[in-house]
C-alpha positions in Angstrom: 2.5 -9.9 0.3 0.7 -10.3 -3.0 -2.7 -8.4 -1.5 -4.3 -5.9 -3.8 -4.0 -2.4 -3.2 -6.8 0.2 -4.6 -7.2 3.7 -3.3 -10.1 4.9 -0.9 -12.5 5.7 -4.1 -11.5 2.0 -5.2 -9.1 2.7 -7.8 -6.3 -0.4 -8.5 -2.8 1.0 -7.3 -0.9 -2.1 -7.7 0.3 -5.6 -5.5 2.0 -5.6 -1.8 5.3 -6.6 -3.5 7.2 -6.9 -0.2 7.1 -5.7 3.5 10.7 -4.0 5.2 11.6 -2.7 8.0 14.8 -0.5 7.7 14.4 0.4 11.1 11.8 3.4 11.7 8.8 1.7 10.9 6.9 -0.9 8.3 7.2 -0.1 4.5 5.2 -1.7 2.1 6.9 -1.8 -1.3 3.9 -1.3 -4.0 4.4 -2.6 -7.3 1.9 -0.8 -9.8 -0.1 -1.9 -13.2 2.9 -0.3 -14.7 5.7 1.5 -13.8 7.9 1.7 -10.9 7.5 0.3 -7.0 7.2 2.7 -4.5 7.3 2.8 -1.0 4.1 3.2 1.6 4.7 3.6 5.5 2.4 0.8 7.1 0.3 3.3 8.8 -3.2 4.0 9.8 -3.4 7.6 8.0 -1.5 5.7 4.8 -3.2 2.5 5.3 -6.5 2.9 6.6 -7.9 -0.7 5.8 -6.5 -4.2 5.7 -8.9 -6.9 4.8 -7.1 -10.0 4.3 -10.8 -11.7 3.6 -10.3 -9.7 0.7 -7.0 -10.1 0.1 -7.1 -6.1 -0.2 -5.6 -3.1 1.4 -7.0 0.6 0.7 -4.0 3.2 0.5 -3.7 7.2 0.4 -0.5 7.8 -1.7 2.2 9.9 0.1 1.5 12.5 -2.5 -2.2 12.5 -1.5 -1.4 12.7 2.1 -1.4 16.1 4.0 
């Protein structure tokens, strides 16, 4: 919780605000710059890097996704 989130092109999306597991997979709640959370499945197509050096993940939104 509490990394940084930008998309692929490096654009700031928001904070991890908290990690759940409602019972088909990880969710990573995103809380933006401004606005309201929303949700991210922890996977490789949604998350395709974690660098905790960084304290930074790089996300595709859902609506970005095919």
């Amino acid at each position: 919780m509490g990394l940084s989130v930008v998309s692929p092109e490096g654009e700031a999306l928001g904070r991890v605000r908290s990690v759940r597991d409602f019972g088909a997979g990880d969710l990573l709640e995103i809380e933006p710059p401004v606005g309201d959370s929303w949700w991210l499945p922890f996977t490789r197509d949604a998350v395709p890097e974690v660098s905790i050096a960084q304290r930074r993940i790089v996300a595709v939104k859902p609506d970005e996704t095919e």
